[in-house]
LOMIKOL-480121 format. One record per residue (C-alpha): residue in three letters; chain; x, y, z; residue number from 1. Coordinates in nm, 2 decimals. Each point is the difference from the previous one (the first is absolute). Example, Ala and Ser with C-alpha at 12.3 -4.5 7.8 and 13.67 -1.06 7.14 Angstrom:
2
NODE res chain      u      v      w   n
NODE ALA     A   1.23  -0.45   0.78   1
NODE SER     A   0.14   0.34  -0.07   2
END
This chain:
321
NODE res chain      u      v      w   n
NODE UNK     A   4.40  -0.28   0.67   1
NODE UNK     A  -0.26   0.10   0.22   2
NODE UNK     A  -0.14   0.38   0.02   3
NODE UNK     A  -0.31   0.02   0.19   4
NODE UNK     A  -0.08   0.35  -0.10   5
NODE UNK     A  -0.04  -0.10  -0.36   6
NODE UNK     A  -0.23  -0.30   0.14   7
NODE UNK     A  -0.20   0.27   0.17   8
NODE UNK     A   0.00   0.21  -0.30   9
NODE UNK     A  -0.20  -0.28  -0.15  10
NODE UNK     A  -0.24  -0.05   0.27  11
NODE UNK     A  -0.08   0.36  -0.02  12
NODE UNK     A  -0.04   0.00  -0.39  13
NODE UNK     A  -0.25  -0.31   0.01  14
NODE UNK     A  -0.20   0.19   0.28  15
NODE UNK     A  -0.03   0.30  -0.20  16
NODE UNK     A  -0.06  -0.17  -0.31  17
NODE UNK     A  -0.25  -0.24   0.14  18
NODE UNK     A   0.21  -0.28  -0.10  19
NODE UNK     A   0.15  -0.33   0.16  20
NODE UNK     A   0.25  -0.24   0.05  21
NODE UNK     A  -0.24  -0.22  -0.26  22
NODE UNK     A  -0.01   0.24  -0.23  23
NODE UNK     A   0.43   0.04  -0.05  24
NODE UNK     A   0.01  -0.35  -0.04  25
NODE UNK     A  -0.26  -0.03  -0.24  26
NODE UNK     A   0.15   0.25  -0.22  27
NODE UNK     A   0.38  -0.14   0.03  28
NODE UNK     A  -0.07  -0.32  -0.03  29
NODE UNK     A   0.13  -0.12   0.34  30
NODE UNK     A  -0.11  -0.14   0.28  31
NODE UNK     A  -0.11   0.10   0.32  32
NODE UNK     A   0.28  -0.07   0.20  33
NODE UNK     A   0.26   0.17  -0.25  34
NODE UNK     A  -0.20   0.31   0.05  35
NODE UNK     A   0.01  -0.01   0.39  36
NODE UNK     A   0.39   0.00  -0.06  37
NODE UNK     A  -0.07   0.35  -0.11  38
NODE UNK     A  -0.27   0.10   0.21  39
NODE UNK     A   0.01  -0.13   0.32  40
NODE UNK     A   0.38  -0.12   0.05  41
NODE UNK     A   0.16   0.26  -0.18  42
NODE UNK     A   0.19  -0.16  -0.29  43
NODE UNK     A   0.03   0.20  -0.26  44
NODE UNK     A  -0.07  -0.09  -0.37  45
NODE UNK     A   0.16  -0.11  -0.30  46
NODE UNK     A   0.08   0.32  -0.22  47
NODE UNK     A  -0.23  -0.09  -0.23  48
NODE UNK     A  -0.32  -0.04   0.23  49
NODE UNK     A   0.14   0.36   0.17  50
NODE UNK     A  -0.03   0.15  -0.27  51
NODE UNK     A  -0.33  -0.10  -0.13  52
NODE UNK     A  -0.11   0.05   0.36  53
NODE UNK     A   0.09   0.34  -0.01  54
NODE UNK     A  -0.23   0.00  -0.37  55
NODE UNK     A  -0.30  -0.06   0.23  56
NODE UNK     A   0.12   0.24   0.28  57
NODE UNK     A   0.01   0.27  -0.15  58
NODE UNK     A  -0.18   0.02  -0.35  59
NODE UNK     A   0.11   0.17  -0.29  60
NODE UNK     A  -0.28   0.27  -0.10  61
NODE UNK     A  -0.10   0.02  -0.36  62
NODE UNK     A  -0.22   0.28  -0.25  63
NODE UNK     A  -0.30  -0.19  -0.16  64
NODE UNK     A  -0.28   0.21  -0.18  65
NODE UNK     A  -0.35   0.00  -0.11  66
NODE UNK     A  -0.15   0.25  -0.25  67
NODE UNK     A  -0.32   0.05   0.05  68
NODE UNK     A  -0.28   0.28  -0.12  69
NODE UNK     A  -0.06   0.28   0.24  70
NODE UNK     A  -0.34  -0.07   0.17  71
NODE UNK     A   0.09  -0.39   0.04  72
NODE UNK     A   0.29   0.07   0.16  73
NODE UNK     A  -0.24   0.26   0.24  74
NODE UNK     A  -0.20  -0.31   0.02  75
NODE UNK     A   0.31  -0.20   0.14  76
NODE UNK     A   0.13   0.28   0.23  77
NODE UNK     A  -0.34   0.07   0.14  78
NODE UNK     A  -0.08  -0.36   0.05  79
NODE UNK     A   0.28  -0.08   0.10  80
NODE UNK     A   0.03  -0.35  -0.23  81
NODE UNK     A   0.12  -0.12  -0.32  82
NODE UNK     A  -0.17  -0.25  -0.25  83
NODE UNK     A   0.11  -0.34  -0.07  84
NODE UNK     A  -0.03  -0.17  -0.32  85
NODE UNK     A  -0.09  -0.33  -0.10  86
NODE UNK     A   0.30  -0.17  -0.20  87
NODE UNK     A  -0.22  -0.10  -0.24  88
NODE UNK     A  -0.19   0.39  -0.07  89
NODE UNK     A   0.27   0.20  -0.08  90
NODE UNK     A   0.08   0.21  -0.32  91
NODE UNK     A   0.20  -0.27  -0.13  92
NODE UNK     A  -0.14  -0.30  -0.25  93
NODE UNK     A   0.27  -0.25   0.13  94
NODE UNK     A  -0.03   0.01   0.38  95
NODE UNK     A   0.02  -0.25   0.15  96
NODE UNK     A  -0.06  -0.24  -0.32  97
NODE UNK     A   0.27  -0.26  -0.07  98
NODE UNK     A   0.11  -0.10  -0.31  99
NODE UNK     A  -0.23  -0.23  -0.18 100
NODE UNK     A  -0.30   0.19   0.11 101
NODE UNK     A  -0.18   0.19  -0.20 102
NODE UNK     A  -0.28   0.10   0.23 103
NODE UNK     A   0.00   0.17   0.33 104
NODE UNK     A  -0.28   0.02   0.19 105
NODE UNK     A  -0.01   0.36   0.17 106
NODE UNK     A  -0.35  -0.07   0.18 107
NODE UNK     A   0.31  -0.26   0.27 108
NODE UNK     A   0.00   0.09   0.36 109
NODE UNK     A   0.35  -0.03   0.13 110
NODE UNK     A   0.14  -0.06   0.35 111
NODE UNK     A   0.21   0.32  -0.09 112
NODE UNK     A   0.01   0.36  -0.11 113
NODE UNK     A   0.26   0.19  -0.16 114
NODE UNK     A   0.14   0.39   0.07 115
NODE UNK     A   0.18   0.10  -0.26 116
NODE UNK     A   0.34   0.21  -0.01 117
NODE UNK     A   0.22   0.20  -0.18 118
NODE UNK     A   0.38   0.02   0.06 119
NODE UNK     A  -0.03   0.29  -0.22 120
NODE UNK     A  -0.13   0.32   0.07 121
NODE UNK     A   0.14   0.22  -0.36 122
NODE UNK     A  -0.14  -0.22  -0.24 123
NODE UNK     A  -0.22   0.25  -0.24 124
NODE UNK     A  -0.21  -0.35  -0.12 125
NODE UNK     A  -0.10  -0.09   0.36 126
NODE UNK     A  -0.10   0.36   0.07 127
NODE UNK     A  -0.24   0.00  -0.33 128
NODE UNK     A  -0.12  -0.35   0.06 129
NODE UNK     A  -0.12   0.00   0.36 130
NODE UNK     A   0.04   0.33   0.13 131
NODE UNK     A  -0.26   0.21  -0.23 132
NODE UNK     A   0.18   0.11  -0.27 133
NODE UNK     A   0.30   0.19   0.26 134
NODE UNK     A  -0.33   0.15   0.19 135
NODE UNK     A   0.01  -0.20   0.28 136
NODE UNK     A   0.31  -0.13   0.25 137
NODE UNK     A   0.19  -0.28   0.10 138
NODE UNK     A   0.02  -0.15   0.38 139
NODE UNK     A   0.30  -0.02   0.13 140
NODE UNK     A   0.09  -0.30   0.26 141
NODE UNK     A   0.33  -0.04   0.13 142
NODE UNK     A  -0.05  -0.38   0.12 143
NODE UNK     A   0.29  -0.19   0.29 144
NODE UNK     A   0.05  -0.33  -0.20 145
NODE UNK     A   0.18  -0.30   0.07 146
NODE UNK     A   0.13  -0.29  -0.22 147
NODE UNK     A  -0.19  -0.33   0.05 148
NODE UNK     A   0.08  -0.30  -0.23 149
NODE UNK     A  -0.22  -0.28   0.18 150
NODE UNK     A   0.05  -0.35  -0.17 151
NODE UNK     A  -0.17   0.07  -0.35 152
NODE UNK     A  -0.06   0.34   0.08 153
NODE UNK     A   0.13   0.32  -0.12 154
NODE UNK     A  -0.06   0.39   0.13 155
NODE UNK     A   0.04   0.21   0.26 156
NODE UNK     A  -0.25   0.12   0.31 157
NODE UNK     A  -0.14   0.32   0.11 158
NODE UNK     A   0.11   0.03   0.39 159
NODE UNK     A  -0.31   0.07   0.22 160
NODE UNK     A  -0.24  -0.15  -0.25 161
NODE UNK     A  -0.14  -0.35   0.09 162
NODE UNK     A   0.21  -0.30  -0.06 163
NODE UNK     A  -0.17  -0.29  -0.19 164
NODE UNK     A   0.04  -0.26  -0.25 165
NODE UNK     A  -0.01   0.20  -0.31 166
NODE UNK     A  -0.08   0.30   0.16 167
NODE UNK     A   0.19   0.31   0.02 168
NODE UNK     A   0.20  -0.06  -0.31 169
NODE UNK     A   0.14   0.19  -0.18 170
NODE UNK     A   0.15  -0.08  -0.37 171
NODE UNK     A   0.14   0.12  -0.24 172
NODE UNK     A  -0.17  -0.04  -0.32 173
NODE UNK     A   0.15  -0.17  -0.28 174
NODE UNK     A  -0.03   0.05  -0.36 175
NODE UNK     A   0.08  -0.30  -0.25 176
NODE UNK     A  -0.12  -0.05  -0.34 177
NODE UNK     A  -0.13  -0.36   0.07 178
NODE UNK     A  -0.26  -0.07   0.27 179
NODE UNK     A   0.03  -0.23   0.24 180
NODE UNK     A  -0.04  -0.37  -0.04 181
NODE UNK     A  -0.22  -0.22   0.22 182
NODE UNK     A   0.13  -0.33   0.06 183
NODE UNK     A  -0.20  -0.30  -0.12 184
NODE UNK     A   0.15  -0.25   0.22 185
NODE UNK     A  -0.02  -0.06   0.40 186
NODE UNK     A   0.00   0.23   0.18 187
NODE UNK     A  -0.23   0.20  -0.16 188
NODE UNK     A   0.01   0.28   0.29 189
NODE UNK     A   0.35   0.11  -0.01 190
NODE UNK     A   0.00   0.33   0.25 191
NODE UNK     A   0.33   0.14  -0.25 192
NODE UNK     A  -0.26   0.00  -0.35 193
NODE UNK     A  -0.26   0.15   0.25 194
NODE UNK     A   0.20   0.25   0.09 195
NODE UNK     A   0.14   0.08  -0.37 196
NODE UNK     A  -0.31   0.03  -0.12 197
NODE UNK     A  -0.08   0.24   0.20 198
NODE UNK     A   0.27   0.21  -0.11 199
NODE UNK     A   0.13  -0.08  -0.33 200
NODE UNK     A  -0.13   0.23  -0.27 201
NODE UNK     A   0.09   0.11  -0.33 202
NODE UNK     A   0.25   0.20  -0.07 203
NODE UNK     A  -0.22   0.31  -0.17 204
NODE UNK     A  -0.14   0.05   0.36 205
NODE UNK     A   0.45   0.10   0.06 206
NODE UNK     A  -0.05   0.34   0.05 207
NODE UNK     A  -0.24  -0.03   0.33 208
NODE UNK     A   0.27  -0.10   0.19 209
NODE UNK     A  -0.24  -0.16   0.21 210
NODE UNK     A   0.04  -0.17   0.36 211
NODE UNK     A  -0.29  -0.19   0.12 212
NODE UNK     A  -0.14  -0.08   0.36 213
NODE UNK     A  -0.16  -0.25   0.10 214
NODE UNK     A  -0.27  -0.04   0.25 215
NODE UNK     A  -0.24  -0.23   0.11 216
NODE UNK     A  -0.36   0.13   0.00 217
NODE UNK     A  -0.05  -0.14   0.37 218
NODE UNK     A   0.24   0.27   0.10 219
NODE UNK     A  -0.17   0.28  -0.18 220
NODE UNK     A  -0.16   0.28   0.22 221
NODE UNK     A  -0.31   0.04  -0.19 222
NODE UNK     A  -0.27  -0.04  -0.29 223
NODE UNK     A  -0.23   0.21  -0.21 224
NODE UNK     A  -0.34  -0.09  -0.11 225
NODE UNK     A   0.15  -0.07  -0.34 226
NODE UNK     A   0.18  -0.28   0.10 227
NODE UNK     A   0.36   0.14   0.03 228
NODE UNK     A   0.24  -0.09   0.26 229
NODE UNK     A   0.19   0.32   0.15 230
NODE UNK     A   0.35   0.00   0.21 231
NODE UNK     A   0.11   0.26   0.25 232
NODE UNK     A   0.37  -0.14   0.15 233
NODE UNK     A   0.13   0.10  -0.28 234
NODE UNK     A  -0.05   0.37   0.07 235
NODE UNK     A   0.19   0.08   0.30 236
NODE UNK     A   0.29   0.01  -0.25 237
NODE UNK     A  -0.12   0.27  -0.26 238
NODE UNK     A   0.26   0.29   0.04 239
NODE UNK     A  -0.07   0.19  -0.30 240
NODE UNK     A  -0.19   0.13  -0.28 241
NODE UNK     A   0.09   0.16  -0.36 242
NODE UNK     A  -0.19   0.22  -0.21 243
NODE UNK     A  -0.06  -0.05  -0.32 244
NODE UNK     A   0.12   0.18  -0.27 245
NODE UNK     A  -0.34   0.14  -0.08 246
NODE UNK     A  -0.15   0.00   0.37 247
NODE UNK     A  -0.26   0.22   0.01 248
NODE UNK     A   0.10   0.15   0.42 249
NODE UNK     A   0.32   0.10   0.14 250
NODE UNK     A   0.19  -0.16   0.25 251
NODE UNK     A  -0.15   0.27   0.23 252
NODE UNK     A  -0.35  -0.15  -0.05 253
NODE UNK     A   0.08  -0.37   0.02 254
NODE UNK     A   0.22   0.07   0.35 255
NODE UNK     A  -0.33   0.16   0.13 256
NODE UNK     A  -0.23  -0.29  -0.11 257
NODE UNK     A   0.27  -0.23   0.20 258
NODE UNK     A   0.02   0.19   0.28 259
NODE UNK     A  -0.38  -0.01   0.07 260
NODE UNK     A   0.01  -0.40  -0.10 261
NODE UNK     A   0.24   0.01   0.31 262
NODE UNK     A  -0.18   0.17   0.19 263
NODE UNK     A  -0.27  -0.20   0.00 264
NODE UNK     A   0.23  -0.32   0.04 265
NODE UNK     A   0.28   0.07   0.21 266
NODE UNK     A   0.16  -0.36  -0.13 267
NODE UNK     A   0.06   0.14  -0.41 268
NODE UNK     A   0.37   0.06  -0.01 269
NODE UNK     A   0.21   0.32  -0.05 270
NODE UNK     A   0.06  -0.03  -0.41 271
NODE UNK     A   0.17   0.20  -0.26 272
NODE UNK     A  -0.22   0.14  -0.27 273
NODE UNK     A   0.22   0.15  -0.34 274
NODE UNK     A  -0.06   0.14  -0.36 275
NODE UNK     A   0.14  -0.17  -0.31 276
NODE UNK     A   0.15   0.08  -0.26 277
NODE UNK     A   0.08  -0.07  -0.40 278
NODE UNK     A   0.38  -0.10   0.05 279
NODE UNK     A   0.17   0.26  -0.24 280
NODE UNK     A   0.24  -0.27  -0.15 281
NODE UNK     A  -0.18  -0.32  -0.04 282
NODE UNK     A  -0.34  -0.15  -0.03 283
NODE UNK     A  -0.08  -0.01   0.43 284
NODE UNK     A  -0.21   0.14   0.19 285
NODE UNK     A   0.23   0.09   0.28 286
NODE UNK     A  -0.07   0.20   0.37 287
NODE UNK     A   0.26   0.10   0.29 288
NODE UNK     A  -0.04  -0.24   0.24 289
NODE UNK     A  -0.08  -0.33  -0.11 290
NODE UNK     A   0.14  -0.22  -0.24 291
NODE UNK     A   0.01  -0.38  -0.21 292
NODE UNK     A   0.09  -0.27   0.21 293
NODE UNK     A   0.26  -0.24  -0.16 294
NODE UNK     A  -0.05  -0.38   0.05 295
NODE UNK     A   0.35   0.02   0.14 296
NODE UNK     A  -0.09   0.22   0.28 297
NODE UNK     A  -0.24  -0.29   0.21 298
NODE UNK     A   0.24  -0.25   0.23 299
NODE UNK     A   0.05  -0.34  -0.15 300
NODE UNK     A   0.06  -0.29   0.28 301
NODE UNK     A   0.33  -0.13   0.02 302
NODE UNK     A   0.02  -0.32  -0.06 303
NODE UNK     A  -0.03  -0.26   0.31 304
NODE UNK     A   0.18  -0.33   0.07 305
NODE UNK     A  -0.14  -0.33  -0.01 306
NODE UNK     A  -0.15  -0.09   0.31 307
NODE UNK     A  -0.20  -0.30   0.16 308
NODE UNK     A  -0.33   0.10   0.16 309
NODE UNK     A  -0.16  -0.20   0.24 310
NODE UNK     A  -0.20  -0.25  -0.26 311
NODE UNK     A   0.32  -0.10  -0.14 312
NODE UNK     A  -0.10   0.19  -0.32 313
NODE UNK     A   0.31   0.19  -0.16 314
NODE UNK     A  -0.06   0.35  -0.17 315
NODE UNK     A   0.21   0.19  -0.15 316
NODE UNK     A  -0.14   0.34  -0.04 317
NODE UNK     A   0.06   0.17  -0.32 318
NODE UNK     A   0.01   0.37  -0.09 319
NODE UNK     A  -0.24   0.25  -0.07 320
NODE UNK     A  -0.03   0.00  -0.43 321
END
């Protein structure tokens, strides 16, 4: 059946998102020419390429957090840029170490950073681990994802941010009691290890609920003298902050501090700011406005048929795990 006004509801989706015809049939697996079916001569698509279609149309938006201390989140606001870390410098022992290895060398360079979420914003632990003891506050970003399963790849995508191989990925962290093995036969490389390795971790790390983005340090918007590696994309999509139980200012006082940020950036976005609480039932740390995001609220892509590509390779996508 041919509908041209759903083909020029693509055309004007890949102009707006800064996308092409390339890019569809790199990420469904087809070929050129099955794509100008849809694009050009109207055809319309199989129901299960519509549908994921509409996936990357129109993201789904999700609640990630970050609980920080007070003045390094005024560090963040006012300088409009977040830290990456380096896989192999974080707080936990195992990163990045595979099983067999006993030693990991934290003084590694990687190609990659890390920014760290939270798909929970009540958990009492995560408020006296990294956000001072319930004195300081937790970012809130509400981030458009999309599901992307590329062969041996896993994660979703941040729409807006910059689109590269093992960039702007975003995973959800897994927590196993055994770590993950490196295979001792060819090939040694195998992008699926890399990429559980990178987020396997054990399971007493459960209740951080963490999601973790990736980025490649030749996208990152600045440096320090110290050697850190900074990211500002990110940022456009902060759209909150909560108080800590024990903040030491009111909501009065942070909205003011904002409001002159903004005034002397006009491109910081309108946010919500909101007290805490001690939930009067159970051990949270609940507010009004925002809450935990369940694993089951991000999209998971549908499953596509087996199609030729223009090699002659076969794939068979798989779904998002």
């Amino acid at each position: 059946m041919v509908n041209s006004a759903y083909s020029e509801k693509i055309k004007e989706w890949l102009k707006f998102s800064n996308r092409d015809k390339k890019w569809i049939a790199h990420n469904f697996c087809l070929s050129e020419k099955d794509v100008d079916k849809w694009v050009e001569d109207g055809e319309a698509p199989s129901r299960e390429h519509e549908e994921t279609l509409l996936q990357f149309m129109n993201p789904k938006v999700v609640d990630l957090y970050i609980y920080q201390p007070w003045e390094i989140a005024k560090k963040i606001l006012r300088e409009w840029r977040i830290k990456g870390t380096n896989p192999y410098r974080t707080n936990d022992i195992f990163e990045f170490l595979p099983a067999k290895k006993t030693y990991n060398d934290y003084t590694k360079h990687s190609s990659h950073q890390v920014i760290c979420f939270s798909r929970s914003v009540s958990s009492a632990a995560m408020w006296g681990h990294y956000a001072d003891n319930h004195k300081g506050v937790c970012l809130v970003f509400s981030l458009p994802v999309t599901p992307h399963n590329e062969p041996n790849y896993n994660h979703w995508r941040i729409e807006k941010l910059h689109e590269d191989f093992l960039h702007n990925c975003l995973y959800n962290v897994l927590y196993k009691k055994n770590r993950v093995v490196f295979p001792d036969v060819f090939p040694f490389f195998n992008p699926k290890v890399i990429e559980d390795l990178m987020i396997t971790k054990d399971k007493s790390w459960f209740f951080e609920k963490e999601m973790r983005l990736l980025c490649l340090i030749k996208h990152a918007s600045s440096t320090d003298d110290e050697g850190n590696i900074f990211f500002s994309e990110i940022l456009q999509y902060l759209s909150g902050i909560v108080l800590g139980v024990r903040f030491p200012h009111n909501v009065n006082y942070v909205q003011e501090w904002y409001k002159q940020l903004q005034l002397e950036n006009i491109e910081k976005p309108e946010i919500k700011i909101v007290n805490s609480y001690i939930s009067p039932n159970y051990f949270k740390i609940e507010n009004e406005v925002f809450h935990d995001t369940p694993m089951g609220s991000f999209p998971y892509r549908k499953l596509l048929p087996k199609k030729i590509v223009d090699n002659g390779l076969i794939i068979l996508p798989g779904k998002i795990i």
